[in-house]
N, C-alpha and C positions, 0 to 999 in steps of 0.2 A: 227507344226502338224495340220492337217486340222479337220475338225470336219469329225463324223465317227459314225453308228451305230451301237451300241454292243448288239446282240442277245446271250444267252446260251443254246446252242442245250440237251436236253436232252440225244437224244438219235441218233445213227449213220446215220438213214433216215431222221433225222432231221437235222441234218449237211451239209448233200448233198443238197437237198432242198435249204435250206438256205444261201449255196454258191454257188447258181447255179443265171444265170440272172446277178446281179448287180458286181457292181466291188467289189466282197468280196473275203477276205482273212482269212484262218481257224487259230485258236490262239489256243498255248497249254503254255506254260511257257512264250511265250513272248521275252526272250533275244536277236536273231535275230531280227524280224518281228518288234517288238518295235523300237531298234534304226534305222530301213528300216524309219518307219514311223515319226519320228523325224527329219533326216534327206533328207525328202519328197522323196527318193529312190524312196516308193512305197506309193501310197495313197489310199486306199480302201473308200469306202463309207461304208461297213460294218465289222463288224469285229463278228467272229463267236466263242465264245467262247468253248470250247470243254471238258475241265474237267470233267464234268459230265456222260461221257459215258463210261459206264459201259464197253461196249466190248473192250477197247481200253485200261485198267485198268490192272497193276499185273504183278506176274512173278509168274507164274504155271510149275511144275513138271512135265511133264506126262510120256507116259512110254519108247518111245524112242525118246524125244524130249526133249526142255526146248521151252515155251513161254513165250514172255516177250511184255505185252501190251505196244503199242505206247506214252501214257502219263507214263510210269514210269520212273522217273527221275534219271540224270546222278549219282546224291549220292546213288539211290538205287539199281544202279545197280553195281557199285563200291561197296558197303557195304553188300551185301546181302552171306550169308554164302555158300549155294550151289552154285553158279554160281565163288566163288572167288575157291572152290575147286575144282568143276569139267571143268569149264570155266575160269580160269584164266584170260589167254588171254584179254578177255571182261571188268574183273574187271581194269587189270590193264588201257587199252585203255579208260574205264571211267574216273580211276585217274587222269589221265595226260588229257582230257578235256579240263579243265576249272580251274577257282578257285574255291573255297570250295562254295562260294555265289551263282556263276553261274552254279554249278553241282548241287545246291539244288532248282533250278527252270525251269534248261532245264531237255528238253526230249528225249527220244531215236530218235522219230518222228521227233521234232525240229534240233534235231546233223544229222538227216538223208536227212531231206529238206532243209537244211541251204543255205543263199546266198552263191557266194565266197565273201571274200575280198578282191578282186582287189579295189586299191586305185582310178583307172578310172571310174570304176563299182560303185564305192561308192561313186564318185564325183556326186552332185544334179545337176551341172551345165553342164554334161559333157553326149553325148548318145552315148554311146560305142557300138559296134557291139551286144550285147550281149541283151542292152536295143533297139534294133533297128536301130540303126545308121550304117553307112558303114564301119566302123571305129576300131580297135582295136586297142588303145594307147597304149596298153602295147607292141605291137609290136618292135614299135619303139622308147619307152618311157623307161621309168623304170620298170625293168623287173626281179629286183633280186626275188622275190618271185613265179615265176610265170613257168610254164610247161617245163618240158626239153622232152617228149615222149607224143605219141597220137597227131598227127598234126591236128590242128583245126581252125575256124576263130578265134576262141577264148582261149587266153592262161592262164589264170585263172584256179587257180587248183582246185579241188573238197576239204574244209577242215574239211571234217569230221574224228574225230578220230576212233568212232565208227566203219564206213562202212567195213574199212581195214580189222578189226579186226572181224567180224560178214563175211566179205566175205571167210575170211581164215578157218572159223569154219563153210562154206558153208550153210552161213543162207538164207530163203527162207522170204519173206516180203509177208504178207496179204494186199493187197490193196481193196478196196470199192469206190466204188463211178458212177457217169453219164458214164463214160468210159470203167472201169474196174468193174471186181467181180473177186476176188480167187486172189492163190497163186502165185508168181515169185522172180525164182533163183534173190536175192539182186543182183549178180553180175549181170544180166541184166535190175534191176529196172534204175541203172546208167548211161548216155547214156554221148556219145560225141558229143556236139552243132554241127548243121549246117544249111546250109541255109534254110531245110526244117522244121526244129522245133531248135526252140531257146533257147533252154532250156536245164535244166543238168539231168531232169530224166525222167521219163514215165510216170507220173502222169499228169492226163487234171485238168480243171480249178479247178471243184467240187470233185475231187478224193481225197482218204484221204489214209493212212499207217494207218492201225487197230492196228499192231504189228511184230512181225519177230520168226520164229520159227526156234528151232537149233536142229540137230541131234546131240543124246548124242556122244561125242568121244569116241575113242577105249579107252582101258584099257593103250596099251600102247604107247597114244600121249601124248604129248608134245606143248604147243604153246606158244609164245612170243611178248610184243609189244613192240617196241623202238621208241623214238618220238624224232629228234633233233628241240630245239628250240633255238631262238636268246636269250631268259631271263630264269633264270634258275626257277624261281617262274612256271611261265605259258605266252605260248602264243599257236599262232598258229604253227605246222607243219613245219619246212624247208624240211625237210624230215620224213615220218616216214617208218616204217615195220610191219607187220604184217607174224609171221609165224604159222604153225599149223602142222608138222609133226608127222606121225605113223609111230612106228618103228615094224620093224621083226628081231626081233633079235639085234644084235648089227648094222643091216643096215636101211637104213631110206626103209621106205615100198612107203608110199604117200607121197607128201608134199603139200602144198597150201601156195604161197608166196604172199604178198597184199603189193604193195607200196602204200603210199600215199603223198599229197604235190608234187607229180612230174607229173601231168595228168590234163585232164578235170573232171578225174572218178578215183575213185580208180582201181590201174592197175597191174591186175593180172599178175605175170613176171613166165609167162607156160616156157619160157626157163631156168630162174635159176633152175624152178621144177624139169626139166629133168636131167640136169645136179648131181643132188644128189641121185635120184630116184632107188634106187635098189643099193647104194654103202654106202660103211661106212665115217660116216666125219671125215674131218681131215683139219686140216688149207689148205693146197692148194686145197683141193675139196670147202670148204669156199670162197676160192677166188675166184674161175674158175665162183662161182653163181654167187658173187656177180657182177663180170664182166659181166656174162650172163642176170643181171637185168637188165642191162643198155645197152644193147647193141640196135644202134639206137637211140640213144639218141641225141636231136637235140638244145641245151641251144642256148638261148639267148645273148644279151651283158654283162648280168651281174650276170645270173643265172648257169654260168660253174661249178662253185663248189657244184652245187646241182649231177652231175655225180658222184664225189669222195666221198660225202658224201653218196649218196645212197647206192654206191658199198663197202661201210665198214661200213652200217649200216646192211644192209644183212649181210656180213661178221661176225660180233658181234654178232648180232639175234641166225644165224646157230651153231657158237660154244659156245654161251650162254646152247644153248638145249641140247648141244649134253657132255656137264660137269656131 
């Protein structure tokens, strides 16, 4: 690791400021950004510490929303009593995370801007399309981990657990910063790389995630997250779901279905929605989604089995809810 200067912004205009100019990078918990900086990924000359600010702090009540500030960490949002009763969904998509160690020092902010792990990407020796180079080894490299939907230069999936799960429950992200001021729909804070910006979200150099605010659910929704992973302790994503349906009656009213592990972004599947929309489930209405999440779906050499798993991980999700 190189040497690096560590400032501690007080306060939010202090943040921007001080990541604006030099090769700086803003720090909350540290567990991405850290090992970037260890294994020379990313090398900043400063590093901006952020804990201190107050407006980026907490999970508040209000009257038809929940906020939940950008420094509060993955165990407190897993553990926090209202949000595991009226927000499920979110508590559980915290549990499954991380370990116990690294939910007690990442952040929503951090799980929100996270690198991917492509092993190319993570390679110090290697500049993959993504770091600038012409190049994306996963292409034609090893590619079990890596995108079957959303065609990009870049097949590296977005692995946050969080996003799925917050996009399903239509959460909106406060951004700040040299670029941005105010609110945006999280499902378009997420963006799919291309040649004209290289990057996986909308945030510029000096921009920061304040926090994310949630409209309270109906009375009578329902939402779910399922994560398949290689180790049953914890890892990242092969696949996960995010669901959040309202129901009318014994019929689903809305739905909002969120893959995650199969995209650049987390990838809303508007076709399995439709397909459940206005009818009562039942194992083959189940199927017909899970089919419809996937349809388009474009795997790699060694990523095929991320189709059959997505499509009966939706499957499970939907008659999970509907028991």
């Amino acid at each position: 690791m190189k040497n690096f200067e560590y400032v501690s912004a007080p306060n939010l205009a202090s943040a921007i400021t001080q990541l604006q100019g030099s090769n700086s990078k803003a720090l909350a918990g540290g567990t991405d950004l850290l090992t970037e900086m260890k294994e020379r990924i990313k090398t900043p000359d400063r590093l901006v510490n952020l804990k201190s600010i107050h407006e980026m702090q907490g999970v508040r009540d209000d009257k038809d929303k929940l906020w939940i500030g950008a420094l509060t960490t993955l165990s407190e949002i897993e553990s926090h009593r209202f949000i595991a009763e009226r927000y499920p969904i979110l508590a559980q998509a915290a549990y499954l995370t991380a370990s116990h160690q690294l939910r007690n020092a990442g952040t929503l902010g951090g799980n929100l801007c996270q690198s991917v792990r492509c092993w190319y990407y993570r390679h110090p020796d290697l500049t993959c399309w993504l770091k600038g180079g012409e190049t994306c080894y996963a292409q034609e490299g090893i590619n079990r981990h890596h995108a079957i939907l959303g065609n990009a230069p870049c097949i590296a999936v977005q692995p946050s657990d969080l996003a799925p799960a917050l996009i399903a429950l239509d959460a909106v992200v406060r951004l700040k910063g040299d670029e941005v001021d105010g609110d945006l729909s999280l499902d378009e804070f997420f963006v799919l790389p291309d040649e004209g910006l290289r990057q996986r979200t909308v945030l510029g150099k000096s921009d920061l995630v304040v926090g994310v605010s949630i409209p309270k659910p109906a009375a009578s929704s329902r939402g779910i997250y399922l994560k398949s992973m290689e180790r049953e302790d914890w890892s990242f994503a092969l696949v996960s779901v995010a669901v959040q349906l309202n129901f009318a009656g014994s019929k689903v009213g809305t739905a909002r279905i969120v893959l995650g592990g199969v995209a650049g972004k987390p990838w809303r599947a508007k076709s399995a929605e439709a397909v459940i929309q206005g009818k009562v489930l039942n194992d083959s209405l189940a199927e017909e989604a899970g089919a419809a999440a996937v349809a388009g779906a474009s795997p790699f050499e060694h990523n095929g089995y991320k189709v059959v798993l997505a499509k009966n991980l939706v499957k499970r999700a939907l008659l999970e809810l509907n028991k």
